[in-house]
Z-matrix of the N, CA and C atoms (Angstrom, degrees):
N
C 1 1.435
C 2 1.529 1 110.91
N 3 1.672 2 120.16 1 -47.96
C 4 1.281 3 112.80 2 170.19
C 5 1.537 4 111.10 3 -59.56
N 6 1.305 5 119.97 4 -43.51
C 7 1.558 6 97.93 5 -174.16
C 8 0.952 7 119.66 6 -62.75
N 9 1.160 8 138.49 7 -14.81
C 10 1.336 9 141.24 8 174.44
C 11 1.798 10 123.78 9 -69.96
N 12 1.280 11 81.70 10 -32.35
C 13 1.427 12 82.73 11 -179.02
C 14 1.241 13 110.58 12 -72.24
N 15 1.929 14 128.29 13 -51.14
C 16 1.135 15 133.88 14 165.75
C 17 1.609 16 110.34 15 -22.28
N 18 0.693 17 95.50 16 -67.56
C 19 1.462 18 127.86 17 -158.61
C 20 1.894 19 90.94 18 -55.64
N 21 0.923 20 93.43 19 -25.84
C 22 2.074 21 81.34 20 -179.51
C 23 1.578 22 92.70 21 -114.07
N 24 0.928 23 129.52 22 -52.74
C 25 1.497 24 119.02 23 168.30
C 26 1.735 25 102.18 24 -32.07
N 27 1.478 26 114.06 25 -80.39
C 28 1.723 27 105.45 26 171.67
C 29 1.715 28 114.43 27 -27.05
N 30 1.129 29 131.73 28 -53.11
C 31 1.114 30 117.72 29 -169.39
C 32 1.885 31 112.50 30 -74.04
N 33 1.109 32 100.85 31 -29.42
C 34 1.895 33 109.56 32 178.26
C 35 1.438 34 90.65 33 -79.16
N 36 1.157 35 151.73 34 -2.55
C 37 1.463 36 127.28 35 165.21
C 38 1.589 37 101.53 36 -100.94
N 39 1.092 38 123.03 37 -21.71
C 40 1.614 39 125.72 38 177.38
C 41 1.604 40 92.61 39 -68.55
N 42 1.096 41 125.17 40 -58.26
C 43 1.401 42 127.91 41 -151.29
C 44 1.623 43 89.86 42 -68.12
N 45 1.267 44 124.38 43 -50.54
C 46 1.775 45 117.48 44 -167.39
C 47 1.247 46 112.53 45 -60.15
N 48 1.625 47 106.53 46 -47.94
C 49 1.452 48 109.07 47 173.06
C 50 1.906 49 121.27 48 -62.23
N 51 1.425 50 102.17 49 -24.44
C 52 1.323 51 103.70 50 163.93
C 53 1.861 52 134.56 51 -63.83
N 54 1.438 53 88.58 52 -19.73
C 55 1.649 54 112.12 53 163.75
C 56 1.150 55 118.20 54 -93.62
N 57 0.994 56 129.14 55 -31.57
C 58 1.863 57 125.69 56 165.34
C 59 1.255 58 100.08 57 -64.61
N 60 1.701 59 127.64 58 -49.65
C 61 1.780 60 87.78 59 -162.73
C 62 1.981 61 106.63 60 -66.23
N 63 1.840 62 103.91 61 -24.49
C 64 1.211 63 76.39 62 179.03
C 65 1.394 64 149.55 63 -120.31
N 66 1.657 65 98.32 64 51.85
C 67 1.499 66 120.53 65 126.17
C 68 1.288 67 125.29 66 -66.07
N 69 1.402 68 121.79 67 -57.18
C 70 1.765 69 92.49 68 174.18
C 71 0.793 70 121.53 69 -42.87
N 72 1.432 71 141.14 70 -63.13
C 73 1.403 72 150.46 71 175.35
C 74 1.483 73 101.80 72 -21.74
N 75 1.275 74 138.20 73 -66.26
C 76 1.615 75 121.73 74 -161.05
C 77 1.548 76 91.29 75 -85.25
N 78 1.211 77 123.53 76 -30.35
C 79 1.669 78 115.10 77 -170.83
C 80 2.020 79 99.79 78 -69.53
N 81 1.464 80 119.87 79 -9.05
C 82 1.194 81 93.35 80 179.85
C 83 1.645 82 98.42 81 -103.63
N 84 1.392 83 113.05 82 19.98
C 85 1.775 84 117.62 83 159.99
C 86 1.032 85 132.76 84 -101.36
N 87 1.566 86 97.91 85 -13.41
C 88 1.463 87 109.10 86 160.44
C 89 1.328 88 102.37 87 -50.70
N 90 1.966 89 106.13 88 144.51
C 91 1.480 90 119.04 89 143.15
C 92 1.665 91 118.36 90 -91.17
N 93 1.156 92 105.19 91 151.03
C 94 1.269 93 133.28 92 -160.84
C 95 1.979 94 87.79 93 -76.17
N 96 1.574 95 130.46 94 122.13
C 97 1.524 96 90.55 95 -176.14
C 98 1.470 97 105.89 96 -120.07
N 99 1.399 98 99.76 97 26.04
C 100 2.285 99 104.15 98 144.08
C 101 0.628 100 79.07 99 -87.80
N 102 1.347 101 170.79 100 -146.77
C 103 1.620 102 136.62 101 -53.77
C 104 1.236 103 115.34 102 -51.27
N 105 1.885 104 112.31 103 -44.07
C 106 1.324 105 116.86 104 -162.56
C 107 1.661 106 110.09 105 -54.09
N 108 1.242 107 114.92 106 155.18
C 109 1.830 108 104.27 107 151.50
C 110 1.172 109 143.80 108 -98.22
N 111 1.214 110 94.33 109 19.70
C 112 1.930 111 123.34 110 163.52
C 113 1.296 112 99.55 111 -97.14
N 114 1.635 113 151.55 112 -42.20
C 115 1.120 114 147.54 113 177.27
C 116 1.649 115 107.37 114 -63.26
N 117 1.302 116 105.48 115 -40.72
C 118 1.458 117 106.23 116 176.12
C 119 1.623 118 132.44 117 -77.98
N 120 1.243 119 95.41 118 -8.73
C 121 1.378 120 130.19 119 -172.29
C 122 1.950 121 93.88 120 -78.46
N 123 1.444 122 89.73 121 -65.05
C 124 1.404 123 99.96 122 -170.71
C 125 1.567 124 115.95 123 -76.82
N 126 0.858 125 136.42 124 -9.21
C 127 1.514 126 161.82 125 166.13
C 128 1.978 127 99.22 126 -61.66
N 129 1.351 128 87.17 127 -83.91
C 130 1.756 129 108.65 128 177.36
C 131 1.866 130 90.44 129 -27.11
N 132 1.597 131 107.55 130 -76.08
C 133 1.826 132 111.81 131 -158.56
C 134 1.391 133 101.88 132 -51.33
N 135 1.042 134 120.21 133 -42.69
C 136 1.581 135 108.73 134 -171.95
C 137 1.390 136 105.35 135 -57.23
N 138 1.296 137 125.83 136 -57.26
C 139 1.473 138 121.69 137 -152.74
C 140 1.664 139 91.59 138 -66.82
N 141 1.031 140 113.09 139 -54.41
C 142 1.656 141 110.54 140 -170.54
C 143 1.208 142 111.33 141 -56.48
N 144 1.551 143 125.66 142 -31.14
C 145 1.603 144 118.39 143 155.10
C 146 1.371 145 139.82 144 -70.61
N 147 1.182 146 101.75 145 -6.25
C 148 1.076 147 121.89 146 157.64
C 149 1.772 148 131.23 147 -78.52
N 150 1.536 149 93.34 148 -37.24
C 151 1.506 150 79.50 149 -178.68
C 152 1.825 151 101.99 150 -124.28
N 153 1.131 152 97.41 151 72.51
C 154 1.706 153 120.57 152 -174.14
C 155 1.590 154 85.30 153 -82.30
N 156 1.371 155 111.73 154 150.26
C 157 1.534 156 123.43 155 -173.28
C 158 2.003 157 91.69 156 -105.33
N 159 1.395 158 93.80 157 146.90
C 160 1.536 159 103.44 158 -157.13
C 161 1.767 160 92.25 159 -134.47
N 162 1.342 161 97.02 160 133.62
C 163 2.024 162 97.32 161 170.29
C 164 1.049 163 97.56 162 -91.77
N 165 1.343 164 95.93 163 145.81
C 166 1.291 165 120.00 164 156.27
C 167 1.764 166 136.95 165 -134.70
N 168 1.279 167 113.82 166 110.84
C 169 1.720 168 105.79 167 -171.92
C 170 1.269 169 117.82 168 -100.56
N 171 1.150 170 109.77 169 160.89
C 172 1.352 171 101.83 170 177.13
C 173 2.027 172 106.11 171 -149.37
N 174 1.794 173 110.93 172 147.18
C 175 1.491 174 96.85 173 -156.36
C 176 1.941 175 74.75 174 -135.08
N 177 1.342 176 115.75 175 153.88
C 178 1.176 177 133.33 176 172.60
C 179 1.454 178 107.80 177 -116.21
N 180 1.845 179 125.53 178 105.54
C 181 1.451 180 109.89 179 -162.21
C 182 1.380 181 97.80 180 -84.51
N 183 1.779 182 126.32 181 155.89
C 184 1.082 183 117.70 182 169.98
C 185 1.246 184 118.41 183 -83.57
N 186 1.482 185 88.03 184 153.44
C 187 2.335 186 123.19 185 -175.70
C 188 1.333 187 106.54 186 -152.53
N 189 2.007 188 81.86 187 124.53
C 190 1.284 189 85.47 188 174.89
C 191 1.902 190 145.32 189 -62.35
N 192 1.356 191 84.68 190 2.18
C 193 1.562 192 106.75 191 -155.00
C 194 1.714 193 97.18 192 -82.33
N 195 1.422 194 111.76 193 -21.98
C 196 1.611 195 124.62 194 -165.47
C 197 1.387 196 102.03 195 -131.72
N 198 1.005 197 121.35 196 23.33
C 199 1.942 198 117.39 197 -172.80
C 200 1.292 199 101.68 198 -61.42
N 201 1.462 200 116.39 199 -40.71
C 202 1.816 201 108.87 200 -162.45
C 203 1.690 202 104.10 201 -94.24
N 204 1.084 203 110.19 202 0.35
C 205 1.874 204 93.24 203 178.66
C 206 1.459 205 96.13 204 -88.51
N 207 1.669 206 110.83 205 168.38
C 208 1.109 207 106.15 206 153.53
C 209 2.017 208 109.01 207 -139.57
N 210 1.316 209 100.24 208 141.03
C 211 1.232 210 134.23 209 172.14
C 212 1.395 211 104.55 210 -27.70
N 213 1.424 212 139.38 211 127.15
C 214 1.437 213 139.42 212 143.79
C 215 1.362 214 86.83 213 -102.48
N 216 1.811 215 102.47 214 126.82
C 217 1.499 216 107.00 215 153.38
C 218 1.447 217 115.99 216 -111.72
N 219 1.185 218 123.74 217 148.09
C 220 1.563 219 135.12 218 -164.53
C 221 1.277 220 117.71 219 -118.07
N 222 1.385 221 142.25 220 123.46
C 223 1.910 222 141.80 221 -172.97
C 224 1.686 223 85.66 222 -107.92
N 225 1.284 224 128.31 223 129.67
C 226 1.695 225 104.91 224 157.44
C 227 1.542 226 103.81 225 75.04
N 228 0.877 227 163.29 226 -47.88
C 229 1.039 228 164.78 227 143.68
C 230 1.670 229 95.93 228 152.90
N 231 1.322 230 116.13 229 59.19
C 232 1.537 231 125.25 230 -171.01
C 233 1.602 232 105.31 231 -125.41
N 234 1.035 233 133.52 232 80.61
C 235 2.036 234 130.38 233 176.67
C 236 1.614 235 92.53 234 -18.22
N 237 1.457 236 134.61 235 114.34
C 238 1.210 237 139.44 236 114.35
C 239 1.565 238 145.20 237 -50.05
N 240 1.212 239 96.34 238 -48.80
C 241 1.363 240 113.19 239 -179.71
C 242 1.726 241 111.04 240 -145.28
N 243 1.794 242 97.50 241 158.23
C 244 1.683 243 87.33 242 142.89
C 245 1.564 244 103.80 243 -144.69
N 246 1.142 245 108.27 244 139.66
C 247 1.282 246 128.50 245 -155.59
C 248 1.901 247 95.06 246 -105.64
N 249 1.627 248 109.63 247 129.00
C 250 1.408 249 127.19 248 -173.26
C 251 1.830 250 89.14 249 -91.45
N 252 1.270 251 97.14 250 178.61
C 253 1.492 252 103.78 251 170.72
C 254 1.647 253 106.61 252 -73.27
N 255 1.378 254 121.84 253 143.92
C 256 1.362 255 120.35 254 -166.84
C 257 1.025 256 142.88 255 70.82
N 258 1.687 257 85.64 256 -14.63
C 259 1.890 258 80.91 257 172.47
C 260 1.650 259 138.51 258 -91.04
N 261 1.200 260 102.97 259 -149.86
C 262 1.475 261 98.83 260 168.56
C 263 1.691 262 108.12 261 -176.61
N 264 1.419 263 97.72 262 174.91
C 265 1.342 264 105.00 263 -149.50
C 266 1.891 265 106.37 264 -143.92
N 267 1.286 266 118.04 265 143.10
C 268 1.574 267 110.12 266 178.78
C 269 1.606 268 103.71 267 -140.42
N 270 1.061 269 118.96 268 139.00
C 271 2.106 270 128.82 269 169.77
C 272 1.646 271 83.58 270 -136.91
N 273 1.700 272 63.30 271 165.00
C 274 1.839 273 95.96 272 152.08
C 275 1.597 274 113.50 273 -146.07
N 276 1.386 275 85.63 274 131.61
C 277 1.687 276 105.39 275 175.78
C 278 1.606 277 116.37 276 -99.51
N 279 1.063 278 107.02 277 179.82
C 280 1.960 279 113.47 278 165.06
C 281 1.266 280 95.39 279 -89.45
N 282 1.643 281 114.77 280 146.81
C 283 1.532 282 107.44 281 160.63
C 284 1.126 283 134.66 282 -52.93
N 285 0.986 284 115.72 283 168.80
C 286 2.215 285 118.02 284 169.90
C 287 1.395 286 98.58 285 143.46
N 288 1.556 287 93.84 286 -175.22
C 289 1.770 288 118.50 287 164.63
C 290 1.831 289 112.93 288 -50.93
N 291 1.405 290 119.76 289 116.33
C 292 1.480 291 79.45 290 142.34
C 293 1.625 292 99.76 291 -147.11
N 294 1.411 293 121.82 292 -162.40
C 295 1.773 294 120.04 293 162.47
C 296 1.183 295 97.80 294 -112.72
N 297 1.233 296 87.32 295 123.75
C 298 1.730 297 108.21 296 152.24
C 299 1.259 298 120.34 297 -104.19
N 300 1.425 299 129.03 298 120.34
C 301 1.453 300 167.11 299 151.90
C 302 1.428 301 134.79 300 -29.32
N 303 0.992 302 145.67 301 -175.16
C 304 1.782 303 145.73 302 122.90
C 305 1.546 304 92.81 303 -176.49
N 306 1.403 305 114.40 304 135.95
C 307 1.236 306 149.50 305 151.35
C 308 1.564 307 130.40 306 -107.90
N 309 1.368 308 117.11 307 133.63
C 310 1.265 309 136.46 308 -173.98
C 311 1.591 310 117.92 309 -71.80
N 312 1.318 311 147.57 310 25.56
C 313 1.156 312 139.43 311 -148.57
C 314 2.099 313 120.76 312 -17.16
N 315 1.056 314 103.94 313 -60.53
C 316 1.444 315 111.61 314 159.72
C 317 1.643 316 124.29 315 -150.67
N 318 1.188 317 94.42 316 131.58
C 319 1.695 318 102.25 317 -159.34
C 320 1.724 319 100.80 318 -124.18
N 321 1.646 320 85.66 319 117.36
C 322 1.831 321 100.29 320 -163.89
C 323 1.397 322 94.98 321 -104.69
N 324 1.624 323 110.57 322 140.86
C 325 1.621 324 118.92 323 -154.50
C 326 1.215 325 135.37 324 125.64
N 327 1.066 326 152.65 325 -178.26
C 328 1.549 327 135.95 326 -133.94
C 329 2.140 328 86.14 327 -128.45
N 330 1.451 329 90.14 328 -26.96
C 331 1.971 330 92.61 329 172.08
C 332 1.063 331 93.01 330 -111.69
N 333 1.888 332 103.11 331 148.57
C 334 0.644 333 119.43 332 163.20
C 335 1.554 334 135.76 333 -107.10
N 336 1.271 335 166.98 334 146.48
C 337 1.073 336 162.45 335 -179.68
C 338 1.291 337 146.94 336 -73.68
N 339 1.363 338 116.34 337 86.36
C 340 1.589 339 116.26 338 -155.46
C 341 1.515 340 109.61 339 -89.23
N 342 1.169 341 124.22 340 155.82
C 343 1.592 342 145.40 341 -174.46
C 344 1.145 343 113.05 342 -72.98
N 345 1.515 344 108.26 343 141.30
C 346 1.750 345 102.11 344 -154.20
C 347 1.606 346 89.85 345 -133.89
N 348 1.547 347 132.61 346 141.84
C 349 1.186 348 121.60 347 -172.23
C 350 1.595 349 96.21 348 -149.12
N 351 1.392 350 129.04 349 140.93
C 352 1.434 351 120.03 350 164.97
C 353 1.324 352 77.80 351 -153.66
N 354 1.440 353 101.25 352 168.08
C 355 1.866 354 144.19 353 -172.46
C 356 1.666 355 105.59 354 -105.49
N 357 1.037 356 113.65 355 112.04
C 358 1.442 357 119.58 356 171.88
C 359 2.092 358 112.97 357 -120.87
N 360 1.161 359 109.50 358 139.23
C 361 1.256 360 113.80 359 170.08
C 362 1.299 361 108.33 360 -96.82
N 363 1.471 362 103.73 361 102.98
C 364 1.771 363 109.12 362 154.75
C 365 1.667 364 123.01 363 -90.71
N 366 1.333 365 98.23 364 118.00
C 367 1.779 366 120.05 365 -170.66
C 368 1.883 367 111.83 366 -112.16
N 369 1.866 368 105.58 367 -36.01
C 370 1.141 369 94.02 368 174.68
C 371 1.309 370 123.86 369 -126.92
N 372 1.160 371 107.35 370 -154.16
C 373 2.209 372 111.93 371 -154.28
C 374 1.100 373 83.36 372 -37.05
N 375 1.220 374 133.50 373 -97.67
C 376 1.759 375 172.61 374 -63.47
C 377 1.803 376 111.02 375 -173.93
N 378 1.221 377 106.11 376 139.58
C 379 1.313 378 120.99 377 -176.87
C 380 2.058 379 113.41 378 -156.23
N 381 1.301 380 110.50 379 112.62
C 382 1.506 381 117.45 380 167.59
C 383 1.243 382 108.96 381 -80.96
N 384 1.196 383 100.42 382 144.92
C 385 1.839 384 109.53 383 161.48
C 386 1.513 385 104.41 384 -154.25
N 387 1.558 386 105.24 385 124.97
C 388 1.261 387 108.45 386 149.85
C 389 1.868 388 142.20 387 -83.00
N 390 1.009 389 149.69 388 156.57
C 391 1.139 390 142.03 389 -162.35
C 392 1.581 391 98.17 390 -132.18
N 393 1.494 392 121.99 391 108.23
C 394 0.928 393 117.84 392 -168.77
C 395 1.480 394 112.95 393 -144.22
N 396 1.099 395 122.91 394 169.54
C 397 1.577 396 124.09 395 -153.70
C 398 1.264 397 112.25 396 -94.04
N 399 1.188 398 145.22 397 99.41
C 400 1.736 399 125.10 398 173.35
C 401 1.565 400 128.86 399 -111.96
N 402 1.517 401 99.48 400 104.46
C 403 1.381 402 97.02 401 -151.00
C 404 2.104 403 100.76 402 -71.97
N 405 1.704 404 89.22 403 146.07
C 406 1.698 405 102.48 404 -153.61
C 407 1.812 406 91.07 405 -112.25
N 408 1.479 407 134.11 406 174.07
C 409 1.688 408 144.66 407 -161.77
C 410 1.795 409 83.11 408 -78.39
N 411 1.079 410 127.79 409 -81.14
C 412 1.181 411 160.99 410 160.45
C 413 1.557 412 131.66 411 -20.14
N 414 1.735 413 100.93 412 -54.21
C 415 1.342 414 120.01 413 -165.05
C 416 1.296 415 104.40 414 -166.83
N 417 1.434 416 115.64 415 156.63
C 418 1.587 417 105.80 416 170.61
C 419 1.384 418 102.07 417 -126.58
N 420 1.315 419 118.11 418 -177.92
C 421 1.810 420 112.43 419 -170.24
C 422 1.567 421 91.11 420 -163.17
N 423 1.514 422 89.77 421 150.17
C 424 1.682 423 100.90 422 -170.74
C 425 2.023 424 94.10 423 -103.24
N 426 1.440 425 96.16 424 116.49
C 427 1.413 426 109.10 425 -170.44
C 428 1.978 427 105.85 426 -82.81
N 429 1.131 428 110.36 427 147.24
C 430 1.412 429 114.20 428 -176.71
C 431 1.702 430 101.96 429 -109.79
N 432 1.279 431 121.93 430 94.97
C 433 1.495 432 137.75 431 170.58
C 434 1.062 433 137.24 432 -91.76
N 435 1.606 434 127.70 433 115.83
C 436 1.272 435 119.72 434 -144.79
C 437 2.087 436 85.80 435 -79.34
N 438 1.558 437 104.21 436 149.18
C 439 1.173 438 105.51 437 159.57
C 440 1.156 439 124.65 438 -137.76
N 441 1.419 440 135.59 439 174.27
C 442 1.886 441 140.07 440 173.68
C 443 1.613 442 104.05 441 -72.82
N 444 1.009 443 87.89 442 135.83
C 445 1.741 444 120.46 443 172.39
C 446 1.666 445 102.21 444 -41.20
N 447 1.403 446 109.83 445 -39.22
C 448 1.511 447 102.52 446 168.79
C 449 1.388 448 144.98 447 -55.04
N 450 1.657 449 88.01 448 -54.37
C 451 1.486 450 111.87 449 154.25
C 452 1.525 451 140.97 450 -106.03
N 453 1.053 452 88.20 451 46.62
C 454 1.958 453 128.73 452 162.16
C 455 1.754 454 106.43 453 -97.54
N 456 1.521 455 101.91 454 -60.35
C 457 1.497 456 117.06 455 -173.96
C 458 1.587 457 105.98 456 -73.38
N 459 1.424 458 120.57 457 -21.54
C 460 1.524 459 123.71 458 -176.43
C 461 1.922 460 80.97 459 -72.89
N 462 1.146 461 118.79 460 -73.72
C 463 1.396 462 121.74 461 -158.20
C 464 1.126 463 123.21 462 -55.93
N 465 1.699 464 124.86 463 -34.70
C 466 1.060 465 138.00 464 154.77
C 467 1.576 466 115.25 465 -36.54
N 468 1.194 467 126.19 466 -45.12
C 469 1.596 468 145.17 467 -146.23
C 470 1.808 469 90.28 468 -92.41
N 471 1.455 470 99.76 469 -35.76
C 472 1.837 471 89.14 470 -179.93
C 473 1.651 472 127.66 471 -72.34
């Protein structure tokens, strides 16, 4: 009874190893497909479409309720700007993921001002954002809202 078993176990390791060599065999017919220069071609476009540089503005409308703070806004957790009451602000980045931020440096008043952060995917040309105030029970936080090119230029204009 044991020899038997050997004996087919021996043959199921012949047989597996008889399938590995022949995978190498077609894997050494594989082509490699960087080599080509159509693979590289197409390789190259993606990444560069990918990291296409994208505007982005951003306008803080004025209120009287917040005139004297001013805005730290953050990409990545990197200070870009700081934005006064009314103002506004424009970069350009590469596209992708990132968080955008705003922090209060010191906020004089009975509220205080908590840090506001969300994740946006920028993919095309152009991107609005407003920076705007939302008063919170606790705290209030200056919210980052995507807006239309229209009313970017309305807010800008005030």
């Amino acid at each position: 009874m044991k020899k038997s078993v050997y004996i087919s176990l021996l043959f199921l390791n012949l047989a597996f190893l008889g399938g590995c060599s022949s995978i190498v065999d077609k894997a050494k017919n594989m082509e490699d497909p960087l080599k080509s220069d159509q693979a590289n071609e197409e390789v190259v476009a993606a990444v560069a479409a990918s990291t296409k540089e994208v505007a982005v503005y951003f306008v803080r409308p004025p209120l009287i309720l917040t005139a004297a703070q001013v805005v730290e806004l953050y990409v990545d957790d990197k200070e870009v700007a700081k934005l006064q009451n009314a103002g506004n602000f424009e970069t350009k980045i590469t596209s992708g993921n990132y968080e955008m931020s705003t922090k209060v440096g010191l906020s004089l008043g009975l509220q205080g001002v908590c840090k506001f952060s969300e994740d946006f995917n920028l993919t095309n040309e152009s991107y609005y954002f407003k920076v705007d105030y939302d008063v919170g029970l606790l705290c209030g936080e200056y919210e980052i809202v995507e807006i239309s090119e229209s009313e970017y230029s309305a807010l800008s204009a005030e």
